[in-house]
C-alpha positions in Angstrom: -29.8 30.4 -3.6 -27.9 31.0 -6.7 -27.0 34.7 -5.9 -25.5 33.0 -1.9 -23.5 30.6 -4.4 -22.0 32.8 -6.2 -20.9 35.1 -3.0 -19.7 31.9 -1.3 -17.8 31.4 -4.7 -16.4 34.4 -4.2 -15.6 34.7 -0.8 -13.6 31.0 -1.0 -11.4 32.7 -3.8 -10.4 35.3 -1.7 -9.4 33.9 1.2 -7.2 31.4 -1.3 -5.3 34.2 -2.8 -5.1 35.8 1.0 -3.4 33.0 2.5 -1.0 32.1 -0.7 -0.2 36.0 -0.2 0.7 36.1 3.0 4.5 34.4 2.8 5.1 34.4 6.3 1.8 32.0 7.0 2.8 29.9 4.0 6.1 29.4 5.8 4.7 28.4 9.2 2.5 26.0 7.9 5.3 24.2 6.5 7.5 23.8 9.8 5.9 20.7 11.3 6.8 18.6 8.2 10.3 20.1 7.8 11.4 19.5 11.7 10.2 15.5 11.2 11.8 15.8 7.7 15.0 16.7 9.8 14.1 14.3 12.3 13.8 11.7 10.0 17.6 12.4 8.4 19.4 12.3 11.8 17.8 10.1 13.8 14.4 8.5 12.7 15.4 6.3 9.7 18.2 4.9 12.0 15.8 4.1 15.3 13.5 2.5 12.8 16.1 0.3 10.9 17.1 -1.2 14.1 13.8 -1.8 15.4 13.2 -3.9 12.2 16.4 -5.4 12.4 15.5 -6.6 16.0 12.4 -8.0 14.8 13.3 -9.4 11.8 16.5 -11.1 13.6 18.7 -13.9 11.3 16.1 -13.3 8.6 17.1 -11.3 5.2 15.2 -8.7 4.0 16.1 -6.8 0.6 17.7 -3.2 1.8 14.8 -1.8 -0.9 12.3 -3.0 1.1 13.9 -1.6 4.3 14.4 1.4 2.8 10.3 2.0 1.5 9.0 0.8 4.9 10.8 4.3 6.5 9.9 6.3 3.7 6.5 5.4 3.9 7.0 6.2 7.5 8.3 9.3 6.9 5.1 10.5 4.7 2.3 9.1 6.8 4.0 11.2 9.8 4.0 14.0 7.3 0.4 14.1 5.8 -1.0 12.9 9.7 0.3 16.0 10.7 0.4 18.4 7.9 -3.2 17.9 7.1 -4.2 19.3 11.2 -1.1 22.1 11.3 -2.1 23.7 8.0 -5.7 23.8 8.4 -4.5 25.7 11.7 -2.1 27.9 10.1 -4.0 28.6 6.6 -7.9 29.9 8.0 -8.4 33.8 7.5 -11.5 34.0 10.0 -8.9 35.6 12.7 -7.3 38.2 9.8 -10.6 39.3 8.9 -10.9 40.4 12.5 -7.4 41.8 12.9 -8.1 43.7 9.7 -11.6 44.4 10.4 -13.1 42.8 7.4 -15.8 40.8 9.8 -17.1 44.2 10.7 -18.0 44.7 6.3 -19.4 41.4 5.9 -21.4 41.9 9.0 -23.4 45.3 7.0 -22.9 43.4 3.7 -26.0 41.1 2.1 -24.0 37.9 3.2 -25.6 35.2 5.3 -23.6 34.4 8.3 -23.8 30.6 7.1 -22.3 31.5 3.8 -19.4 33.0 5.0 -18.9 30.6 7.5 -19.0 28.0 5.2 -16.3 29.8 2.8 -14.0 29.9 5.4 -14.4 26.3 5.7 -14.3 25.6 2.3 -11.1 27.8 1.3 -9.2 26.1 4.2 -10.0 23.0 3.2 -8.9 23.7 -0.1 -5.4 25.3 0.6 -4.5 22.7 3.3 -5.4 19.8 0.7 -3.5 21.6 -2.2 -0.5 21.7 0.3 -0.7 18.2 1.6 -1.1 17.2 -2.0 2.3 18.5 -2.7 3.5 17.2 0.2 2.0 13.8 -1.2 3.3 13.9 -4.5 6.7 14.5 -2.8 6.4 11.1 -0.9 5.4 9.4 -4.6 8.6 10.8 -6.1 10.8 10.0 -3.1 9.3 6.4 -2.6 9.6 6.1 -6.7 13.6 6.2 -6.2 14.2 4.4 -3.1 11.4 1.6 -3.4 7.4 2.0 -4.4 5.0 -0.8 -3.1 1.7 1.4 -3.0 -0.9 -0.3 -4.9 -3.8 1.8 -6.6 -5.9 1.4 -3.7 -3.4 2.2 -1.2 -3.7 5.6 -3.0 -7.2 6.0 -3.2 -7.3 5.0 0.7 -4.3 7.7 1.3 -6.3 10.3 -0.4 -9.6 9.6 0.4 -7.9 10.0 4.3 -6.3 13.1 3.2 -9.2 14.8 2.8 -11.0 14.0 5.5 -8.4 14.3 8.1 -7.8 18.0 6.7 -11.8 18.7 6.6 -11.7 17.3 10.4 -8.7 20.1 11.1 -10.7 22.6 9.4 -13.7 22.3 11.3 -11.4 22.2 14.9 -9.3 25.4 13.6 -13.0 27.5 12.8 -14.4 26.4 16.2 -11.3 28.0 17.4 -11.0 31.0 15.2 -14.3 31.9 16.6 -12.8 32.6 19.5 -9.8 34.0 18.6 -9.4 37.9 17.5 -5.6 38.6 17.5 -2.5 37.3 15.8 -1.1 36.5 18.7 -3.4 33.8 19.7 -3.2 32.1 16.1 0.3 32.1 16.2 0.6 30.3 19.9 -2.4 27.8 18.9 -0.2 27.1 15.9 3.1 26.8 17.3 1.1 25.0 20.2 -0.6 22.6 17.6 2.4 22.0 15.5 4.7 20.6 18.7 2.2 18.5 20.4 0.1 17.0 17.5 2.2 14.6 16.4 3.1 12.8 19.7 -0.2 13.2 20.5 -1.4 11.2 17.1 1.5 8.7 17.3 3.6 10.5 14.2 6.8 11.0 15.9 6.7 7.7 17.5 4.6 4.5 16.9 1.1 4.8 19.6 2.2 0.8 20.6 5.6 1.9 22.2 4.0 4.0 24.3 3.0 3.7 27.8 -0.6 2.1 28.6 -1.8 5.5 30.1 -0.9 7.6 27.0 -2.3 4.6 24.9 -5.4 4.7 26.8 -6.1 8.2 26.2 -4.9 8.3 22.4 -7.8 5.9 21.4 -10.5 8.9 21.9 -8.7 11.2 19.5 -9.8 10.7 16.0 -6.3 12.3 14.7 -4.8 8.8 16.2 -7.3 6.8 13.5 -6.2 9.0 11.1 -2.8 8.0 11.7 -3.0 4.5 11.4 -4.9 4.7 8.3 -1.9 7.0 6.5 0.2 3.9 8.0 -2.2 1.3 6.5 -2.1 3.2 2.7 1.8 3.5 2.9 3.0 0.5 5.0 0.3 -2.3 3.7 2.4 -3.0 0.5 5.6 -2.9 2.0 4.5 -5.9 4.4 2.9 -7.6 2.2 6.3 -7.8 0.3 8.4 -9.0 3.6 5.7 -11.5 3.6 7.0 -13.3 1.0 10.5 -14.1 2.9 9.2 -13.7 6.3 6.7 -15.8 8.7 3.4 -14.2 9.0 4.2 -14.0 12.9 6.9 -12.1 11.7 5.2 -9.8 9.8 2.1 -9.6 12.2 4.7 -8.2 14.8 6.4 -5.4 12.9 2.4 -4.2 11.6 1.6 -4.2 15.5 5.1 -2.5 16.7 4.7 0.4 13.7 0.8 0.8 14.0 -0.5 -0.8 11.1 -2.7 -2.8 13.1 -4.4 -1.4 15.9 -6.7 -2.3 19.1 -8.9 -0.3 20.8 -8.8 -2.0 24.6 -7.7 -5.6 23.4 -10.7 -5.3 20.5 -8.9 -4.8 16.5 -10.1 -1.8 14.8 -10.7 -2.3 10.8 -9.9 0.1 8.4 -14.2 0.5 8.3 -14.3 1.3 11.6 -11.4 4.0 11.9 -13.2 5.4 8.5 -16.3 6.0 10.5 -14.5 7.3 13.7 -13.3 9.8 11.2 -16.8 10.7 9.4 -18.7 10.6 12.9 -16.0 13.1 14.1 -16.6 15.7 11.3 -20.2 15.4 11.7 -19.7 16.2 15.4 -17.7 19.3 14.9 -19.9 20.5 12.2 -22.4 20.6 14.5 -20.1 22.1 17.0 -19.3 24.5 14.6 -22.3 25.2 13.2 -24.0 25.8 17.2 -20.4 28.0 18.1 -21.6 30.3 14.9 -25.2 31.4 16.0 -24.6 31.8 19.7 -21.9 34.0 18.5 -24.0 35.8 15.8 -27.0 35.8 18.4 -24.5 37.4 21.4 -23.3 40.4 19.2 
């Protein structure tokens, strides 16, 4: 036991270092937040200004408030997505058969489930040092143009933050099983990286959406993730407009921006998306953990 820890140990380091290496990768994992970076500067921040305006109407709302409300946007689009692209762009499973590494572990005293699991492990842990940048990022940008998180707004963003990148992991490995050329990681990626966030309501909020794509968007758990990004960045925002505008108000710009959320006319609590989340993960585990030994067992 001790002796598969330390290989494991071992094993997660390297594929680390291999990935922080490998420039090109580092870039393309960073694409999906720089295009909605972009699309937040020249169009974004202005749609959702006047979609608050039109809400809001005759009322007054402090520009500072404004202002934190499409920052906070901004980041929860960012950390949805980031934490599902670069756990798709940062796994070394498919360069270990490009370079033909597999084929040395394979002859080498390493259980199949330990390096399976440090694959796991090491993606996990560069997509959550990324998307913690990418967090800290949001705290310094929200610091200058208006901060309304509270503590456990935080805790809730991070706690999300890992398990929405541990969810991306597992999908990516399932994948990666598959996959045993560059080119197919880099079309799954690009693939991954255009579609995700409409798919998961980052580009635009799920609730302006037609019914059919709203319909569909309630079975993926990357659409709960979502929300709760919105909840831990938008909740002290509203809370604040709450104090110059009517709750009906306020009710109405949660619903139009997806920080409240109903699964076929029934809300969904923050619990509740938690455990879509958590019951997700242990699905692909198992998923994951099936994939490996029919694979194992085929060779």
């Amino acid at each position: 036991m001790k002796s598969e820890l330390k290989k494991m140990k071992y094993l997660i380091s390297r594929n680390i270092k291999l990935y922080f290496k490998d420039k090109f990768t580092f870039f393309v994992s960073l694409i999906t937040p720089f295009i909605l970076f972009i699309l937040f500067v020249t169009f974004l921040k202005t749609t959702y200004e006047n979609n608050l305006e039109a809400i809001i109407q005759n009322y007054s709302v402090n520009k500072k408030i404004i202002n934190a409300f499409t920052g906070g946007w901004l980041f929860s689009s960012v950390l949805s997505t980031s934490c599902i692209t670069v756990a798709f762009c940062s796994g070394m499973m498919v360069l270990d058969k490009i370079t033909k590494a597999n084929i040395d572990f394979c002859v080498s005293p390493v259980k199949n489930s330990t390096l399976q699991i440090s694959y796991v492990v090491a993606n996990l842990i560069t997509t959550l040092i990324v998307c913690s940048i990418l967090f800290f990022i949001g705290l310094l940008y929200l610091t200058f143009i208006g901060f309304y998180l509270s503590f456990s707004d935080i805790i809730l963003i991070v706690f999300n933050m890992i398990l929405t990148s541990l969810l991306g992991c597992l999908i990516a490995n399932i994948i990666w099983t598959f996959a045993s050329s560059q080119g197919v990681v880099s079309s799954v990626c690009t693939l991954i990286s255009a579609m995700y966030g409409f798919i998961c309501g980052a580009y635009m909020p799920i609730n302006t959406m037609g019914e059919t794509i709203k319909n569909v968007t309630v079975f993926f758990p990357g659409t709960y993730a979502t929300l709760l990004f919105r909840k831990g960045f938008l909740n002290g925002t509203l809370n604040e407009m709450g104090k110059t505008l009517p709750n009906e108000m306020v009710e109405e710009i949660a619903k139009s921006f997806d920080c409240s959320f109903k699964f076929f006319g029934n809300s969904v609590s923050t619990a509740t998306m938690f455990l879509v989340l958590i019951g997700s993960i242990t699905i692909f585990f198992i998923i994951l953990f099936l994939v490996s030994k029919l694979k194992r067992k085929s060779k």
